[in-house]
C-alpha atoms as an extended CHARMM CRD file, in Angstrom:
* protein
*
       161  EXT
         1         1  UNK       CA              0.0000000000        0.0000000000        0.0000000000  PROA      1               0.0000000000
         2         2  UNK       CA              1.5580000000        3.5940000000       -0.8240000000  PROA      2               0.0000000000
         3         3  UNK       CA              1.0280000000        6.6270000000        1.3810000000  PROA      3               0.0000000000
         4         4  UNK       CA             -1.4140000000        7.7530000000       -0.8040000000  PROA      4               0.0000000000
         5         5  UNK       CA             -3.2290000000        4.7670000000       -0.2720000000  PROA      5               0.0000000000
         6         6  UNK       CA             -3.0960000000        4.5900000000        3.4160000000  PROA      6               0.0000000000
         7         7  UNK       CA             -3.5140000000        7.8760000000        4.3430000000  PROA      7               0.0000000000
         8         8  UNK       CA             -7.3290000000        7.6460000000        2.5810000000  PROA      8               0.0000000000
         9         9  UNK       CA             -7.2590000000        4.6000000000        4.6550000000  PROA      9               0.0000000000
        10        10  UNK       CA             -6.1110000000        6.3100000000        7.6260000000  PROA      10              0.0000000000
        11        11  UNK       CA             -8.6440000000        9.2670000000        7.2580000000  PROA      11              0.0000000000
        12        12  UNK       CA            -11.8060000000        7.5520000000        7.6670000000  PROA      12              0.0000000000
        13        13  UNK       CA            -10.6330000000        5.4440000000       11.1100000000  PROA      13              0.0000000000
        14        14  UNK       CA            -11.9040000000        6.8900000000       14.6640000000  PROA      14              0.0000000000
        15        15  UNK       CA             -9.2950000000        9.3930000000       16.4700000000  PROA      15              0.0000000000
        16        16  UNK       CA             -9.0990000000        7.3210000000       19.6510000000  PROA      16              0.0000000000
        17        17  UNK       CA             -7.7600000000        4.0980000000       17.0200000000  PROA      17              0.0000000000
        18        18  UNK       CA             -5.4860000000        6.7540000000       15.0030000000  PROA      18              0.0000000000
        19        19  UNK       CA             -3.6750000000        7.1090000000       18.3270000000  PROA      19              0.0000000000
        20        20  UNK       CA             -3.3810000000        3.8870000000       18.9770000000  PROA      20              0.0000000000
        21        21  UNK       CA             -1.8000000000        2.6620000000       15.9260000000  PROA      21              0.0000000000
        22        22  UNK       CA              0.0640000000        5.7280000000       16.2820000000  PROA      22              0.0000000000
        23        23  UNK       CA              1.8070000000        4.9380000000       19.7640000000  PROA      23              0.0000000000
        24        24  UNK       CA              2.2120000000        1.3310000000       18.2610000000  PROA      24              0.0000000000
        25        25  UNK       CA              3.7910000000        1.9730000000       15.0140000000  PROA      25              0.0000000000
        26        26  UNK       CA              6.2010000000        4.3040000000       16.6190000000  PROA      26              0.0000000000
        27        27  UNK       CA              6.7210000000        2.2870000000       19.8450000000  PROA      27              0.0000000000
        28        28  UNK       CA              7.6960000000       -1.0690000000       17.3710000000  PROA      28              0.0000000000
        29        29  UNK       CA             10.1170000000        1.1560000000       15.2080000000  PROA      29              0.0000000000
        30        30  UNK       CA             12.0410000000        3.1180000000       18.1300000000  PROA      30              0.0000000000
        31        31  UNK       CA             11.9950000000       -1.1290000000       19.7450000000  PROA      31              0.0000000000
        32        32  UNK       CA             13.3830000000       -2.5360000000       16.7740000000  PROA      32              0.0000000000
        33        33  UNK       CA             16.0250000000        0.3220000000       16.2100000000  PROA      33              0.0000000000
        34        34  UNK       CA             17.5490000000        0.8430000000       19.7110000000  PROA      34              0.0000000000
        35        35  UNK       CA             16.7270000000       -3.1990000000       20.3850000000  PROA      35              0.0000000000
        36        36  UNK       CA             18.6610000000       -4.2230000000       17.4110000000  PROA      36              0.0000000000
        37        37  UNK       CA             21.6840000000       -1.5220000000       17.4800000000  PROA      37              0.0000000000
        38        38  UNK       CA             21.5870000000       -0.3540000000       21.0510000000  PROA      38              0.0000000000
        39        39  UNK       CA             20.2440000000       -3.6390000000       23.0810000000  PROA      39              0.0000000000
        40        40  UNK       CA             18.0010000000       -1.7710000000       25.0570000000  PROA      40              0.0000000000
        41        41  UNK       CA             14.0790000000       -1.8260000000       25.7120000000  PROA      41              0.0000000000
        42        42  UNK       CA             11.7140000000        1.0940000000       25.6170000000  PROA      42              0.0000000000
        43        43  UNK       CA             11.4030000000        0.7040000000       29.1750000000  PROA      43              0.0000000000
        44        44  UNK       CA             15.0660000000        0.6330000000       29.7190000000  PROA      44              0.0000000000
        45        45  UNK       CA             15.5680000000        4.0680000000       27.4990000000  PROA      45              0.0000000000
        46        46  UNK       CA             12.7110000000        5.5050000000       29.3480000000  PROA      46              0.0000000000
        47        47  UNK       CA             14.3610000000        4.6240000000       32.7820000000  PROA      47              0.0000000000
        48        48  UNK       CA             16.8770000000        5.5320000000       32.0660000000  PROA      48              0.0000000000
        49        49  UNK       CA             15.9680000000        9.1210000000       30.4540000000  PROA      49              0.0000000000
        50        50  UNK       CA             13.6840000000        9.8470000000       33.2790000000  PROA      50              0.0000000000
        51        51  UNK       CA             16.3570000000        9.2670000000       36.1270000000  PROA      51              0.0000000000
        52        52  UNK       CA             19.7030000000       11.3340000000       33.9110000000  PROA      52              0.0000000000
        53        53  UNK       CA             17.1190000000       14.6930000000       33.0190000000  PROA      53              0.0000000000
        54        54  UNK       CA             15.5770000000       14.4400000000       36.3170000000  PROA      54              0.0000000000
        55        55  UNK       CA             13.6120000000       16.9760000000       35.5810000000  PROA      55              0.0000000000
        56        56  UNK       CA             12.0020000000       19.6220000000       32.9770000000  PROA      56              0.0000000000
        57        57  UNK       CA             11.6880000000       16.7090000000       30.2180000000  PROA      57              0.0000000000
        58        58  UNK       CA              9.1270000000       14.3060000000       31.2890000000  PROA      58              0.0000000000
        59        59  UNK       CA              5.7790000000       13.6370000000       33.1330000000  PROA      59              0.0000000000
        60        60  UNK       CA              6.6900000000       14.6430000000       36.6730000000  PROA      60              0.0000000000
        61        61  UNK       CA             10.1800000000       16.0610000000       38.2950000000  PROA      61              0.0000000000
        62        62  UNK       CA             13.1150000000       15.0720000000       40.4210000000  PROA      62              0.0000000000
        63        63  UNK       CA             16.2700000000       14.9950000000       41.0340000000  PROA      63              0.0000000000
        64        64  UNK       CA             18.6880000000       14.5960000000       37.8590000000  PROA      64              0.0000000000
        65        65  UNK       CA             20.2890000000       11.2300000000       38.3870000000  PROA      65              0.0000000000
        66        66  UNK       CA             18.7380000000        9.2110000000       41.0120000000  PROA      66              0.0000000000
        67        67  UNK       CA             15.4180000000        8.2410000000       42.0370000000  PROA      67              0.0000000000
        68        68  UNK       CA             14.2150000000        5.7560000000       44.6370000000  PROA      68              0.0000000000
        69        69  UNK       CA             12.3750000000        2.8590000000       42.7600000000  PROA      69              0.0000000000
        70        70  UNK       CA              8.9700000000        3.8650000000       43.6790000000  PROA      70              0.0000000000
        71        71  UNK       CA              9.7670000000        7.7080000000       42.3030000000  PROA      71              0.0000000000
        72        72  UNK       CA             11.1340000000        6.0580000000       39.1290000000  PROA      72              0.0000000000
        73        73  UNK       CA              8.1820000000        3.4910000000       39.1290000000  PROA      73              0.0000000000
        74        74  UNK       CA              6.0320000000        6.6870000000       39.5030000000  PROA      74              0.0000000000
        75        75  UNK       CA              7.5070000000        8.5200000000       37.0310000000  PROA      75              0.0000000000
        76        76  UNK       CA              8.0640000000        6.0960000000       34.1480000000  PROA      76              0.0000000000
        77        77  UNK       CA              4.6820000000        5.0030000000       34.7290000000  PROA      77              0.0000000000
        78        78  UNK       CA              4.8310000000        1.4920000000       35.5100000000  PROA      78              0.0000000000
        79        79  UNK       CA              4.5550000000       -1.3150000000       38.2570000000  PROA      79              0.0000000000
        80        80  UNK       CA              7.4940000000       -1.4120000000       40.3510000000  PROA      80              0.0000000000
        81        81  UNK       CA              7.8420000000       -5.3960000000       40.1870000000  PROA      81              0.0000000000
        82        82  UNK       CA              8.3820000000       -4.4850000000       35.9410000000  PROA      82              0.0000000000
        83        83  UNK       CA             11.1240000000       -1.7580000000       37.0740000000  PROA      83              0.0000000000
        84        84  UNK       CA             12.9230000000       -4.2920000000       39.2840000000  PROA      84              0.0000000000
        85        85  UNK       CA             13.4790000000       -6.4290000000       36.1890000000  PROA      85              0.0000000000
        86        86  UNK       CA             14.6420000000       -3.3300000000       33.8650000000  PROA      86              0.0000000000
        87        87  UNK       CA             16.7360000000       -1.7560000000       36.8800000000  PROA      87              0.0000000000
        88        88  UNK       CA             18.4720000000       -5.0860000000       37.0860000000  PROA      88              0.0000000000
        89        89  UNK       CA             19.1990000000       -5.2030000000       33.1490000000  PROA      89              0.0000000000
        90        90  UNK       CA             20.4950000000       -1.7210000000       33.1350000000  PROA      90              0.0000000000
        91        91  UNK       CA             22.5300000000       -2.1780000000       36.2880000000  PROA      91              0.0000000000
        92        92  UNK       CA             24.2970000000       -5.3130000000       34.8710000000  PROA      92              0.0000000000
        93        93  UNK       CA             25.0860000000       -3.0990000000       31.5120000000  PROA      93              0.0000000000
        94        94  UNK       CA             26.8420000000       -0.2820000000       33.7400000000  PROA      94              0.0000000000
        95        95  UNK       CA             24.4000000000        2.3250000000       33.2920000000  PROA      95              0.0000000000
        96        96  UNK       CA             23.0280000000        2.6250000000       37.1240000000  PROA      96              0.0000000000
        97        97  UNK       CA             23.9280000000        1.7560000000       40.3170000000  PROA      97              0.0000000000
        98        98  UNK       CA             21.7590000000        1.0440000000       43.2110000000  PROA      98              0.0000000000
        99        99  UNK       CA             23.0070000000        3.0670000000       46.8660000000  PROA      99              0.0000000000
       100       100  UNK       CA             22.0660000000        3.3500000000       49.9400000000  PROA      100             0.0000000000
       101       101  UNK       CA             21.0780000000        7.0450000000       51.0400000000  PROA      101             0.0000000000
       102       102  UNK       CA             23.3840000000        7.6510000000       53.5600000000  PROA      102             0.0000000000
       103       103  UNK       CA             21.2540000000        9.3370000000       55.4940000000  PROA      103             0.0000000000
       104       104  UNK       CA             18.4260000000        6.5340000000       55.8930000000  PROA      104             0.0000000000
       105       105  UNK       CA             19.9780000000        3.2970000000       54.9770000000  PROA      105             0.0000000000
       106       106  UNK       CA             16.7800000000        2.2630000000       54.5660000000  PROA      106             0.0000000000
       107       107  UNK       CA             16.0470000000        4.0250000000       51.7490000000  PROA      107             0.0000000000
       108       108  UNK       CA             18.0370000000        2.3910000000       47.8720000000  PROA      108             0.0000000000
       109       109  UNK       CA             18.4860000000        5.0720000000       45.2370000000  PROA      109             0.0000000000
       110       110  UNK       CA             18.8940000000        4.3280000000       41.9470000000  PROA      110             0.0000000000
       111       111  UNK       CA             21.4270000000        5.8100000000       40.7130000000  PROA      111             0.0000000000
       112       112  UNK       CA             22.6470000000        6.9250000000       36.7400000000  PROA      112             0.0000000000
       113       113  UNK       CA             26.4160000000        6.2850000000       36.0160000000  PROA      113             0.0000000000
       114       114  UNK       CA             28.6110000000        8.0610000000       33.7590000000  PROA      114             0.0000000000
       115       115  UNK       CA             28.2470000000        5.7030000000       31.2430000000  PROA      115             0.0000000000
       116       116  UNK       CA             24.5160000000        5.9680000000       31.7320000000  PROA      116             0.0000000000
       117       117  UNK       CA             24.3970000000        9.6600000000       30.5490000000  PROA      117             0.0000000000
       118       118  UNK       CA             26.8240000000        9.3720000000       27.4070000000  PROA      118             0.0000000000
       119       119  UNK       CA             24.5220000000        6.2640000000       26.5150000000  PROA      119             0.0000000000
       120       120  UNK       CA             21.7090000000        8.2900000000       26.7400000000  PROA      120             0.0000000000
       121       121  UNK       CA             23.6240000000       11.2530000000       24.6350000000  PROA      121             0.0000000000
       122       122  UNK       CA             24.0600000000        8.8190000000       21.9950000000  PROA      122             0.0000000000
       123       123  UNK       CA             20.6880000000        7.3100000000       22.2340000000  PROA      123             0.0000000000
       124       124  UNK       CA             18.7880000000       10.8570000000       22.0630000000  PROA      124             0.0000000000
       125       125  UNK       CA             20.8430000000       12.2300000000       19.2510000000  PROA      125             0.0000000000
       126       126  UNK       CA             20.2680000000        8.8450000000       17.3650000000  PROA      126             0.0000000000
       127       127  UNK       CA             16.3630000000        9.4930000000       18.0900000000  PROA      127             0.0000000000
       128       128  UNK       CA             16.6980000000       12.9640000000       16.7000000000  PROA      128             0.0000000000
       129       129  UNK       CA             17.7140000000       11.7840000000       13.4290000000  PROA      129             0.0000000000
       130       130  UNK       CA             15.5860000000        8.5940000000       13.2500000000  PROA      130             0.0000000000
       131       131  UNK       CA             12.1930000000       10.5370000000       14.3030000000  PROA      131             0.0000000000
       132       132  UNK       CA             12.1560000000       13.4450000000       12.0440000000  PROA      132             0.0000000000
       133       133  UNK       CA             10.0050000000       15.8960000000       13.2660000000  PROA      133             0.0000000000
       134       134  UNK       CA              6.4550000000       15.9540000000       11.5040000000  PROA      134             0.0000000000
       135       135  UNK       CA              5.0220000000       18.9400000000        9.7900000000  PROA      135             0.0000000000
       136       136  UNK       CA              2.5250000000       19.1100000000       12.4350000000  PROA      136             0.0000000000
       137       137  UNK       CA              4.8240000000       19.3050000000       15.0460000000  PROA      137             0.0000000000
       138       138  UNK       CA              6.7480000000       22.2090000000       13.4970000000  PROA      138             0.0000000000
       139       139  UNK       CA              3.4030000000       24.0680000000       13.2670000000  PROA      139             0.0000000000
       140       140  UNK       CA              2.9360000000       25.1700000000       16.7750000000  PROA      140             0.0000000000
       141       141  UNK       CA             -0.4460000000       26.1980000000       16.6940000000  PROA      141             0.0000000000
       142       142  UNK       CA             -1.0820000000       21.8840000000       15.1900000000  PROA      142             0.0000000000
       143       143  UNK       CA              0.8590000000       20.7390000000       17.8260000000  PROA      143             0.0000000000
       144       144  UNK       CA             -0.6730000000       22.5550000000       20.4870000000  PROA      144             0.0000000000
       145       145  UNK       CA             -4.1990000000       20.9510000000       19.5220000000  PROA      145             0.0000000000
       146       146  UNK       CA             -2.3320000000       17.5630000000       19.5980000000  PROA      146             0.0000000000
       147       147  UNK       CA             -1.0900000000       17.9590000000       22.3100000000  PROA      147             0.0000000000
       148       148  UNK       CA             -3.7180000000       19.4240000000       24.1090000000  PROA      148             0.0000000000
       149       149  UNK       CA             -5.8050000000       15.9830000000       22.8980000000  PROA      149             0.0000000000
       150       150  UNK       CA             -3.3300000000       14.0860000000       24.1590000000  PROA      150             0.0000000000
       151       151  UNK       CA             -2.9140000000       15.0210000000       27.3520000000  PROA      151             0.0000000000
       152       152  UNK       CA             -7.0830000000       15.1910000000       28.1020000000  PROA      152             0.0000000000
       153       153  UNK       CA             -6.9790000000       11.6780000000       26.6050000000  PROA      153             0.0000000000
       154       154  UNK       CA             -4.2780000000       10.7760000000       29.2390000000  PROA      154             0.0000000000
       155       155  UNK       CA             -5.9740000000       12.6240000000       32.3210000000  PROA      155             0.0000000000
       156       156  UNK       CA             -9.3030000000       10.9760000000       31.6300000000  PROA      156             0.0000000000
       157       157  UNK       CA             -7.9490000000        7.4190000000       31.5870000000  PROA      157             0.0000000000
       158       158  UNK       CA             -5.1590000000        7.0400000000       33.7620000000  PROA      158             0.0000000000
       159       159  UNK       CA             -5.6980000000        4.7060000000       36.4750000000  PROA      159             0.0000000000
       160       160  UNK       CA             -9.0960000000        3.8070000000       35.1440000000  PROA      160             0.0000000000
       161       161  UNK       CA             -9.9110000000        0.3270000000       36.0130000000  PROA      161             0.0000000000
């Protein structure tokens, strides 16, 4: 099928399926590319994002570089038994570090290492060129509607069950 083709296609299906198929399309394409060249997850790049920015970049803020596992769980938006599993992974490639907070040794903070952050450099200027921006998203006034949908779409189903 050419663009042509499935854009007409595209056109006539419901908004709430368009972003579906949307999320999926681009969520199998950035797994195959940084799966197959970079041997990391989605989860693992969005750990691993969310705990080097910190904050200003994502869903909700902290502190640039560590996070305790239910603040990462939190703010990468899943179930901390998943994050145990992807902490693990990254750990065992050198990219965090789990530590004690020295001042409550109760308390484990994940933690991103050096080569943690210039993974992530490479990563996000390998995104960059494989996700070229769309003409909507270099209209602001387009992407401000989009976005706008997207987060009302987020607010009025998160955590419904």
């Amino acid at each position: 099928m050419d663009e042509d083709e499935l854009r007409q296609q595209l056109q006539e299906t419901p908004l709430l399926r368009l972003v579906t198929v949307a999320g999926h399309v681009a969520s199998q394409r950035f797994s195959r590319v940084f799966g197959r060249q970079h041997g990391l997850t989605t989860a693992g790049i969005a750990v691993l994002s969310v705990l080097v920015w910190g904050s200003g970049r994502g869903l909700d803020t902290g502190t640039p570089g560590r996070a305790t596992h239910a603040e990462l769980a939190r703010r990468v938006w899943l179930k901390p038994a998943t994050l145990t599993g992807v902490i693990d992974t990254l750990e065992k490639a050198g990219y965090v570090r789990r530590e004690r907070d020295p001042a409550d040794r109760r308390v484990v903070q994940v933690v991103a290492t050096g080569e943690g952050r210039t993974r992530l450099s490479n990563l996000g200027r390998a995104a960059m060129a494989m996700f070229e921006p769309t003409k909507v998203e270099q209209d602001p006034a387009q992407e401000a509607i989009v976005r706008e949908y997207l987060i009302e779409l987020i607010i009025k189903n998160h955590d419904k069950e």
